[in-house]
C-alpha positions, -999 to 999 in steps of 0.1 A, spaced: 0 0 0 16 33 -10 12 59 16 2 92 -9 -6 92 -44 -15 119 -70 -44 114 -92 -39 139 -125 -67 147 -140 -68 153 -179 -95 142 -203 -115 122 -180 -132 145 -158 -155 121 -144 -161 98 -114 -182 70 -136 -164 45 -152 -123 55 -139 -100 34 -138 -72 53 -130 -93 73 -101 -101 37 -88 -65 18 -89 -53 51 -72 -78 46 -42 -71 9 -40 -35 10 -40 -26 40 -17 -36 55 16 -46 91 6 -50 106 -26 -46 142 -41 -69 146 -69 -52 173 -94 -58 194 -130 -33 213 -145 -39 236 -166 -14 232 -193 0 266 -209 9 249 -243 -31 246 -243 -37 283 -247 -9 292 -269 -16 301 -301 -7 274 -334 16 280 -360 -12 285 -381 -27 314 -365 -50 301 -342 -56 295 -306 -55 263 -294 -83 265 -272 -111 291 -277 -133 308 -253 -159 282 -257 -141 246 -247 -122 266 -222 -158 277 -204 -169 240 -212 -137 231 -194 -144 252 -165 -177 239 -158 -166 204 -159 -136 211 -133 -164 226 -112 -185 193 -113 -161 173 -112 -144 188 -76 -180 189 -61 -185 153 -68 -152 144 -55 -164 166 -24 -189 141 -19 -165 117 -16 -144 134 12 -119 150 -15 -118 179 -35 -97 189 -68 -66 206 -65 -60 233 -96 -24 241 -108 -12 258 -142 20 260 -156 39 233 -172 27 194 -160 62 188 -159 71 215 -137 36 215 -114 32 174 -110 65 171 -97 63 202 -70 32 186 -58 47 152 -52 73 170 -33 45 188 -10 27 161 -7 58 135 -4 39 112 -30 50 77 -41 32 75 -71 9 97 -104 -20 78 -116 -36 89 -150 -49 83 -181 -25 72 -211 -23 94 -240 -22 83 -274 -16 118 -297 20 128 -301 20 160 -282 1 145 -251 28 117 -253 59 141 -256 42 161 -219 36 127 -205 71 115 -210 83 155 -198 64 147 -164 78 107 -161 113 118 -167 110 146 -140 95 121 -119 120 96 -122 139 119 -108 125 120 -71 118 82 -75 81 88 -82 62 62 -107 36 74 -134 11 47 -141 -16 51 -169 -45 37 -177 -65 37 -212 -95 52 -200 -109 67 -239 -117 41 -256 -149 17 -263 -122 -10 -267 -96 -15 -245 -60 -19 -270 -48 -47 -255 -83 -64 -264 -78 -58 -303 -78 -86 -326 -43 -68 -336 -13 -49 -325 -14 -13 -328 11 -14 -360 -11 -41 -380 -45 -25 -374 -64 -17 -407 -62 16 -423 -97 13 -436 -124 18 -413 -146 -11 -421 -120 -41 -420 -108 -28 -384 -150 -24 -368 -162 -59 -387 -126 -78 -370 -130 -62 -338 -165 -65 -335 -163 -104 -344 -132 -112 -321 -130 -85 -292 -154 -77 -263 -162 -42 -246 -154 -41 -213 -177 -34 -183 -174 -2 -168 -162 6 -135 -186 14 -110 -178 53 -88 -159 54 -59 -179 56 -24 -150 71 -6 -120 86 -10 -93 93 23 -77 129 6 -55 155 25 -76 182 34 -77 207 -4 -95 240 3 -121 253 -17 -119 250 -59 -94 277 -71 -104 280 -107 -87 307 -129 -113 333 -150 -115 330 -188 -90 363 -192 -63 348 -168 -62 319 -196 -60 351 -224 -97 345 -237 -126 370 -235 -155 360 -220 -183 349 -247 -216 333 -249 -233 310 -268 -259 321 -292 -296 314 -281 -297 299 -319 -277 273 -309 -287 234 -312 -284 230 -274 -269 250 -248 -241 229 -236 -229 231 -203 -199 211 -189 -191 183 -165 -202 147 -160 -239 155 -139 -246 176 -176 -238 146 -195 -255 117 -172 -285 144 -180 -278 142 -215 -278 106 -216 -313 107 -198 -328 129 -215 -315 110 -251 -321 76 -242 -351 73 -215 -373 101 -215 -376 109 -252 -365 75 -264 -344 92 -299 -319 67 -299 -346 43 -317 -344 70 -341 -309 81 -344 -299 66 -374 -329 84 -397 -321 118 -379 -281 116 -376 -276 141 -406 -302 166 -391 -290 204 -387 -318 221 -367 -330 212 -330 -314 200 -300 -325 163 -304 -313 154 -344 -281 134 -326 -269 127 -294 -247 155 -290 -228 134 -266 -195 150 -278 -185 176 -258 -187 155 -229 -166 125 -243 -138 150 -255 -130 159 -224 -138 124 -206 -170 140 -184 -184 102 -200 -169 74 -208 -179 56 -243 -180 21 -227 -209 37 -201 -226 48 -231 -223 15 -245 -230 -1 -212 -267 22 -215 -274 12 -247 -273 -21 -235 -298 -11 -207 -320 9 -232 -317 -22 -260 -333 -44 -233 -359 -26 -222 -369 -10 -254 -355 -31 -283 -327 -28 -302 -324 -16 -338 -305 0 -362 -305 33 -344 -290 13 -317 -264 -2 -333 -254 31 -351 -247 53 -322 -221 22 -311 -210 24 -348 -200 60 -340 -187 51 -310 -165 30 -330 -154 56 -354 -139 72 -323 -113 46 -313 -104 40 -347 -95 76 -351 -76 71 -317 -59 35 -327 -49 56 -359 -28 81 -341 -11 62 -318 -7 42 -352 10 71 -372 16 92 -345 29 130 -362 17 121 -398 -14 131 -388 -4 170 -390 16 168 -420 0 180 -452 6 145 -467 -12 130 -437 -5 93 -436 -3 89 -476 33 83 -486 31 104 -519 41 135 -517 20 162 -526 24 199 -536 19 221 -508 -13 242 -511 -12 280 -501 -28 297 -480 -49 328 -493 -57 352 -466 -88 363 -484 -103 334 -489 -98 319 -452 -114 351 -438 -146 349 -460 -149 308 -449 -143 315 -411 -171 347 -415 -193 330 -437 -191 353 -463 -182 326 -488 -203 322 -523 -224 295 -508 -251 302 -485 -250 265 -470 -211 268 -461 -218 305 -447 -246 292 -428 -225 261 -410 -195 285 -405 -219 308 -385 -228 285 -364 -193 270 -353 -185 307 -349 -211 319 -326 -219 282 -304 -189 262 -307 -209 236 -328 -211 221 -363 -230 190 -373 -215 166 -387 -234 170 -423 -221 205 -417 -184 195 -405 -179 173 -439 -191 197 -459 -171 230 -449 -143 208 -449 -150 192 -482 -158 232 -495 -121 244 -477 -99 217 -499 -118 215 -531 -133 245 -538 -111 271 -521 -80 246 -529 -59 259 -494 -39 237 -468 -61 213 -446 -45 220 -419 -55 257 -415 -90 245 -415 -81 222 -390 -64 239 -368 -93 269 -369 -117 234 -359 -92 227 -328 -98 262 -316 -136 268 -320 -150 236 -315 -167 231 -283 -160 196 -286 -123 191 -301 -111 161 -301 -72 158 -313 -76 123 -331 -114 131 -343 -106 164 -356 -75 155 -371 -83 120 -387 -116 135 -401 -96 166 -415 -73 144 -437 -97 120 -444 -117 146 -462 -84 163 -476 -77 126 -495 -45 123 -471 -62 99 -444 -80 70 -439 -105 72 -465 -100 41 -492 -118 60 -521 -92 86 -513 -105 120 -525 -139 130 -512 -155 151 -530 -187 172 -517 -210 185 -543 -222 215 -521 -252 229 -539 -265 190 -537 -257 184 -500 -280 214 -493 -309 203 -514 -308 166 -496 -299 180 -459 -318 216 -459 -343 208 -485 -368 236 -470 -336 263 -461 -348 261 -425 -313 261 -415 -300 284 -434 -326 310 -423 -318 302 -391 -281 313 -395 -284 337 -422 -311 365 -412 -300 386 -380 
């Protein structure tokens, strides 16, 4: 039994279904429950964006806020440092004369590069760093395959791993937790973190509020008390309302749910009001999710080149100021694209439908580097997630995982089938 540990808190800022919290209870005496706010998070990218915007980071407030109430319940609290994990985990485990750091294992190559920083430091004063995959639907050591031979196309890795691999159960909450005594929540404003303060639009699909009580709500409200799962599948591609999709998102980005709970209430839902192909779909997405994540600890950096994971080289796009400016303000020739970019502008959200086809519009119709898109997407999106953003960026660019390799979004079409009556783009486009 280790006398104190240090749980670190990244992207799983939950109690439900945590391995990592729970091993740490089990194995030590008294635990310290921390977040760090990472400065490389609020930097801005080389190309010209933040990498977290005002809205994930007031998600991301919200959630540390549920999250250190629920521990509070527990007999803990959440300790809140910023600076450098490297240099903030180590002081900590000097205060608090800690044998061990528990967290979740990372999987994209700058999350890897801070988690090595932080176990080299803590080598140092003889402190272990365990990790747990905590992320996925599927556990990696449960594939049907090592990491290096998993399929690059989509549907040979979900039709494998769904024959020859089984989801785990979740892990139930902790009941108690023995924690040195950590004052009240000390969480910094929006303009210590260099954002300004913003709010989202009363347009918006849903008014999304952080932290894991907002997402057990979600799930209710989703699954039990309207019952739309049984219809997902037919209203996936929907553009308008709060109930088109799950919206679950925001939530599993920064770990306030876990995928296998999800999957573990389908279940529930599935047996007490049948299961269909709604059902199945929303696992399906699920899916899509760790195949994005198995991808990047695949490929690892190739992911932010401009050749993505193709070997063929490719000449370079440029960028055109101009044109970047009219797609981030929708002022664009095409009322559909100006009508999706609106809405990622003033809520932090994008449907899907509307994610592949800005994307689709930024490569093949405005002909500029995917990763400037991208990278706009990583700062905006309420519900950026590095391997979903990332992996769906190049697989639209033709540089990913997609076997027919360049897709191609007829535009004018997409809005006929999707907004046949232009009730979303009246939405977005009169003031």
């Amino acid at each position: 039994m280790i006398k104190n540990a240090l749980v670190w808190f990244k992207t799983d800022l939950r109690i439900e279904d945590n391995e990592t919290l729970l091993k740490a209870i089990a194995q030590s005496e008294k635990i310290l429950p921390v977040y760090c706010f990472d400065e490389a998070h609020f930097e801005t990218t080389p190309y010209g964006f933040k990498k977290t915007g005002a809205f994930r980071a007031q998600f991301l407030l919200e959630s540390l806020e549920d999250l250190d109430a629920k521990l509070r319940t527990l007999g803990t609290g959440l300790r809140i440092v910023m600076g450098k994990p490297e240099v903030e985990i180590p002081k900590l485990v000097q205060e608090y004369k800690a044998q061990k750091v528990f967290a979740k294992r990372e999987v994209a190559f700058e999350e890897i590069q801070t988690e090595k920083r932080v176990r080299t430091e803590l080598f140092k004063l003889r402190c272990e760093l365990e990790t747990f995959s905590t992320s996925t639907l599927y556990h990696a050591e449960d594939l049907p395959f090592s990491i290096k031979d998993i399929p690059d196309v989509f549907t040979n890795f979900r039709k494998k791993t769904e024959k020859d691999s089984e989801i785990r159960q979740p892990f139930d909450a902790p009941t108690k937790i023995n924690s040195p005594e950590i004052l009240h929540l000390e969480l910094p404003t929006l303009e210590a973190l260099g954002l300004s303060k913003t709010t989202i639009d009363s347009r918006a699909v849903l008014q999304f509020k952080g932290g894991e009580s907002e997402a057990l709500q979600r799930l209710n409200h989703y699954f039990f008390e309207t019952k739309c799962l049984s219809t997902y599948k037919e209203t996936r591609n929907g553009m308008v309302g709060a109930d088109y999709s799950s919206k679950f998102s925001p939530w599993l980005a920064l770990g306030c749910i876990s995928p296998r709970f999800i999957y573990a209430e389908i279940l529930k839902y599935e047996k007490e009001f049948g299961s269909n192909d709604s059902t199945y779909w929303l696992v399906f997405e699920l899916l899509w999710r760790d195949f994005f994540r198995f991808m990047f600890k695949k490929y690892q950096t190739k992911f932010f080149l401009y050749e993505g994971i193709k070997t063929e080289k490719v000449n370079s796009k440029s960028l055109n100021e101009k044109l970047l400016s009219q797609w981030i303000n929708g002022s664009t020739p095409s009322d559909f694209i100006n009508a999706n970019m609106l809405e990622l502008q003033q809520t932090g959200f994008m449907s899907n439908r509307g994610r592949q086809n800005v994307a689709s519009y930024f490569c093949n119709e405005m002909n500029m580097d995917w990763r400037f898109g991208a990278a706009y997407f990583e700062e905006q999106l309420i519900d950026y997630d590095v391997c979903s953003n990332w992996g769906n960026w190049a697989y639209l660019a033709g540089v990913g995982n997609d076997p027919r390799g360049h897709r191609y979004f007829n535009i004018e079409k997409q809005a006929a089938d999707y907004d046949k009556k232009k009730s979303f783009r009246k939405l977005w486009l009169t003031e």
